[in-house]
C-alpha positions as CSV (number, residue, x, y, z in Angstrom):
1,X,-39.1,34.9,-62.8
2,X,-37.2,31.7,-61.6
3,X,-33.1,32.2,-62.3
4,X,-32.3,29.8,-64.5
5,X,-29.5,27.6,-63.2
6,X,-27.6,25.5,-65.5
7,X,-25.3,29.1,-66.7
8,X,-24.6,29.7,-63.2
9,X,-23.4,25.9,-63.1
10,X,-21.6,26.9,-66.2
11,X,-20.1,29.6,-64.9
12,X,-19.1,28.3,-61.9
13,X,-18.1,25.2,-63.5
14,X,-15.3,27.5,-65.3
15,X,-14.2,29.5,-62.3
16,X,-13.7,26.4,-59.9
17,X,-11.6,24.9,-62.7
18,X,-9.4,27.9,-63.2
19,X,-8.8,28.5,-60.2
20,X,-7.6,24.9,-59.7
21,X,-5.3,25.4,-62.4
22,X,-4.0,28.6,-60.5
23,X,-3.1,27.4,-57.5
24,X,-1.5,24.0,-59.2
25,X,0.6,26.8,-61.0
26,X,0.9,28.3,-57.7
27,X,2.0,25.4,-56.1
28,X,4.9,24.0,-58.8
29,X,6.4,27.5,-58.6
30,X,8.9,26.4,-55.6
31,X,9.5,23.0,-57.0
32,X,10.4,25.1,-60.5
33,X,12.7,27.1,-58.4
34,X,14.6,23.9,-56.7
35,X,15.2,22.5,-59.7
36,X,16.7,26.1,-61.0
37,X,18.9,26.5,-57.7
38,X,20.3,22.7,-57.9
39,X,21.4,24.0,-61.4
40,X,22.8,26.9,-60.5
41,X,24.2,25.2,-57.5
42,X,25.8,22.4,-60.4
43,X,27.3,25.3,-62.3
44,X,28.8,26.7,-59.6
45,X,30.2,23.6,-58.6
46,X,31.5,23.3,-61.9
47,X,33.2,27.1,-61.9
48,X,35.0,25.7,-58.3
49,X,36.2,22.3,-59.0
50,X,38.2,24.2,-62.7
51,X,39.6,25.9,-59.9
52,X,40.7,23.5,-57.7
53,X,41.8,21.3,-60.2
54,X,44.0,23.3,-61.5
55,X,45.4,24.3,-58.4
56,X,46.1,20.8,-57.5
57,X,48.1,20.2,-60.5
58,X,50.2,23.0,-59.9
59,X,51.1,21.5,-56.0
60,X,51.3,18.5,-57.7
61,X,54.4,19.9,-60.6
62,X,55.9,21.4,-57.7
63,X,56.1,18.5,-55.5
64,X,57.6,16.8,-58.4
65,X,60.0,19.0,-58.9
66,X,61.3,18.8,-55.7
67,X,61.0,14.9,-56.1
68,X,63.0,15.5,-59.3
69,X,65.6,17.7,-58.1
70,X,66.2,15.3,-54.6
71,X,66.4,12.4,-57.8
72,X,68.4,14.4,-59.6
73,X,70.9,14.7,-56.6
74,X,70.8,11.0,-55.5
75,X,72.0,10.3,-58.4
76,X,75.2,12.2,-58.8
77,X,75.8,10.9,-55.2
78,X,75.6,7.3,-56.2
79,X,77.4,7.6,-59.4
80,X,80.1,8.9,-57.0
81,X,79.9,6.4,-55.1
82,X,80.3,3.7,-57.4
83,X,83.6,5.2,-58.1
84,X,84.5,4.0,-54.9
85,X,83.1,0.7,-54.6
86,X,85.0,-1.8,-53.2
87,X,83.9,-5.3,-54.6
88,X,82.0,-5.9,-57.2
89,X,78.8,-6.8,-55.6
90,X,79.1,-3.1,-54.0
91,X,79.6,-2.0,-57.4
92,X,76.4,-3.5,-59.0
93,X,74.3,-2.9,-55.5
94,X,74.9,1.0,-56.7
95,X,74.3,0.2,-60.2
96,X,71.1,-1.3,-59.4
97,X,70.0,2.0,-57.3
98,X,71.1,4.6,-60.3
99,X,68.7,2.4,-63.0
100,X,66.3,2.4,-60.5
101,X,66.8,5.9,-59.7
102,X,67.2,6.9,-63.4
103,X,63.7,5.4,-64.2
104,X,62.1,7.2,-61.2
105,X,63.8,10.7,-62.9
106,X,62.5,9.8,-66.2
107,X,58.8,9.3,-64.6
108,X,58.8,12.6,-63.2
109,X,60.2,14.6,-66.3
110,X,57.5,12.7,-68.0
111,X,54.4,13.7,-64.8
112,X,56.1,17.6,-65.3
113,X,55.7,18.0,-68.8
114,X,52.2,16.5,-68.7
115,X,51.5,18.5,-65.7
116,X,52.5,21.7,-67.6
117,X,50.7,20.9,-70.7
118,X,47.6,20.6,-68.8
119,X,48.4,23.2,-66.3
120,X,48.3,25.5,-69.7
121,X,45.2,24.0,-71.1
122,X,43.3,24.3,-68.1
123,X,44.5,28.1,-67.8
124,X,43.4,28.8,-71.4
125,X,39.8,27.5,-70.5
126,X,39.5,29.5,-67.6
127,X,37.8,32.8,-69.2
128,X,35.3,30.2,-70.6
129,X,34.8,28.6,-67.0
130,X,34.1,32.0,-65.5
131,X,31.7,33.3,-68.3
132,X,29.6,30.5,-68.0
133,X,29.8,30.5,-64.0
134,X,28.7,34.6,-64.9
135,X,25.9,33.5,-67.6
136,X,24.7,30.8,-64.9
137,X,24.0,33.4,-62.3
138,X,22.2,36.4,-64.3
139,X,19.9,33.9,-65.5
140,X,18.8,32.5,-62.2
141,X,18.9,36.3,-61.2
142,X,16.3,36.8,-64.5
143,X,14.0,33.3,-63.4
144,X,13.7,34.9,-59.9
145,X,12.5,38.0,-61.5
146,X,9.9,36.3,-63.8
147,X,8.9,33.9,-61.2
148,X,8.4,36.7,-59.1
149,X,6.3,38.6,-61.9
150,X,4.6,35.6,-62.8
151,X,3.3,34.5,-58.7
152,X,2.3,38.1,-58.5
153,X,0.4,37.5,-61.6
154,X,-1.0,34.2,-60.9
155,X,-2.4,35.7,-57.5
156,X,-3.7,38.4,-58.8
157,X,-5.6,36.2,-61.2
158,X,-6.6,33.7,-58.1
159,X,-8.0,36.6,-56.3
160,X,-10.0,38.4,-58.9
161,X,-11.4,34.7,-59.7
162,X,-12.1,33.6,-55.9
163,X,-14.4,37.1,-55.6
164,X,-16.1,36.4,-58.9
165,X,-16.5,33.0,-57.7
166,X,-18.3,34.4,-54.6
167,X,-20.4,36.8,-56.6
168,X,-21.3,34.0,-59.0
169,X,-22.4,31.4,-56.2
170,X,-24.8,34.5,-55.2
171,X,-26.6,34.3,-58.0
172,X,-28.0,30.6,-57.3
173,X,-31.3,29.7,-56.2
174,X,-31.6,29.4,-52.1
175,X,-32.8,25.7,-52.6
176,X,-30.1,24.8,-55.3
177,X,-27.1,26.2,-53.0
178,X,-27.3,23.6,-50.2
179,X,-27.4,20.9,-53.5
180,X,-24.4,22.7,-55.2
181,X,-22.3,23.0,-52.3
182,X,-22.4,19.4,-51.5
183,X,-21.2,18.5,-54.9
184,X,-18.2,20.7,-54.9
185,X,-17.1,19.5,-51.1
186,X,-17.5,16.0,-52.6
187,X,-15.6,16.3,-56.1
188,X,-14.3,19.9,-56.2
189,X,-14.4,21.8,-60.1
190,X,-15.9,18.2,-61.2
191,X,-18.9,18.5,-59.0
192,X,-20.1,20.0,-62.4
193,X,-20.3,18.8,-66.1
194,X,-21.6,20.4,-69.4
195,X,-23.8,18.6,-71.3
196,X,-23.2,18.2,-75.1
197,X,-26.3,16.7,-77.1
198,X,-28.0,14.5,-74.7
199,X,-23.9,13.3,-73.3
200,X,-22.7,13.9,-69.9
201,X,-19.3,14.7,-70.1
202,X,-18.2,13.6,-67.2
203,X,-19.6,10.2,-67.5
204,X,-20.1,10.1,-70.9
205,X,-23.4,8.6,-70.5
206,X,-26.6,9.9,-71.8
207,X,-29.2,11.7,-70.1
208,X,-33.2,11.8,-70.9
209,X,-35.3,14.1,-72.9
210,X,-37.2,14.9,-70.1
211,X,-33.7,16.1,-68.2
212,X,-32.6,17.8,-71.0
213,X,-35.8,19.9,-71.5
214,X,-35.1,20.6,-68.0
215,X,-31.7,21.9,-68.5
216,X,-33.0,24.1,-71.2
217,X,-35.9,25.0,-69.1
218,X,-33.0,26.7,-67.0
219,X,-34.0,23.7,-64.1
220,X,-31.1,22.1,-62.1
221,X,-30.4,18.7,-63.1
222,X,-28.2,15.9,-62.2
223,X,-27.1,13.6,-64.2
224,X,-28.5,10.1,-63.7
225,X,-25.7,8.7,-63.8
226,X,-22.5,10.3,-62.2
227,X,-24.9,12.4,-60.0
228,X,-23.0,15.9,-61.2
229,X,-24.5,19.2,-61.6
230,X,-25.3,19.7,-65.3
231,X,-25.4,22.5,-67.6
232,X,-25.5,23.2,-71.3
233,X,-22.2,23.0,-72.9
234,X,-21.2,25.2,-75.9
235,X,-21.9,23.3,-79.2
236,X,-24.7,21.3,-77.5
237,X,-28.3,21.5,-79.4
């Protein structure tokens, strides 16, 4: 008795697919993981630069302390020193340089304070900073695992496919298997189509009576049309 054909093409139809889908799974897998180690990579950015910052502000209060204090003592010195001016134009040459000076002093009381207030801000954040920082990192450590779990899954599936695959293509006539193979090389999984009612679903065009008689008839047909392998499709009648 003569195999009939079109459930092998059926068959096969639904292996090459999957298996397609499998290894496009296969394939985003390291892209997935980029993306997850640029945000991981973000966050810890994130964790080093509330770090920094805030270590930068505190040089910068201390530097202007220092400014402050120098201010502070230019000033005594110049107030002393108007005491002792001996013209007027000495006199409001000094006077000039206290304003000035005095301004400069007000400034950096004003960068100090706002300094500290930050300073203190920044600090009360910093158990925040670090527990997201902590969450970041045992949820990339949780995405390697599943990714892991899931390629060892996904290969597992690829290989159990690729031998039924084999075993399947076996089962085809010896003059159908030259025809079958040279649709595949040439357009892969869609090599093959079902046929629902007298439609190609590839195509979408229809095919004969006489081809689909055929197809029942467990014959290997190709559509008119597209030229791919066809089979019966579920729902077809």
């Amino acid at each position: 008795m003569t195999t009939p054909v079109p459930p092998i093409l059926k068959e096969l139809h639904r292996l090459r697919r999957h298996l397609r889908d499998l290894q496009n799974e296969i394939d985003l897998g390291p892209r997935v993981m980029k993306v997850q180690q640029q945000k991981l990579a973000s966050e810890e950015q994130t964790h080093k630069d509330a770090y920094e910052t805030l270590k930068r502000l505190k040089i910068k209060q201390k530097e202007d302390e220092v400014s402050l204090k120098e201010t502070e003592r230019r000033l005594l010195k110049l107030r002393a020193d108007m005491n002792m001016a001996g013209s007027k134009k000495e006199y409001d040459a000094k006077q000039a340089e206290i304003d000035h000076a005095t301004v400069r002093k007000g400034e950096l009381e004003d960068a100090i304070l706002a300094a500290m207030t930050e300073i203190e801000e920044r600090t009360a954040r910093l158990p925040e900073v670090d527990k997201r920082w902590a969450d970041a990192q045992k949820e990339f450590e949780q995405y390697k695992a599943d990714a892991r779990e899931r390629l060892d899954r996904l290969v597992a599936d690829q290989k159990a496919s690729q031998a039924a695959l084999v075993e399947t293509e076996a089962k085809l006539p010896a003059d159908v298997k030259p025809q079958y193979d040279r649709l595949v090389k040439s357009y892969g999984p869609e090599g093959l189509a079902g046929v629902v009612g007298r439609s190609c679903q590839h195509c979408r065009m229809s095919i004969t009576e006489q081809q689909k008689t055929h197809l029942i008839g467990g014959e290997f047909v190709t559509c008119s049309q597209c030229g791919r392998g066809l089979y019966i499709a579920e729902g077809s009648s």
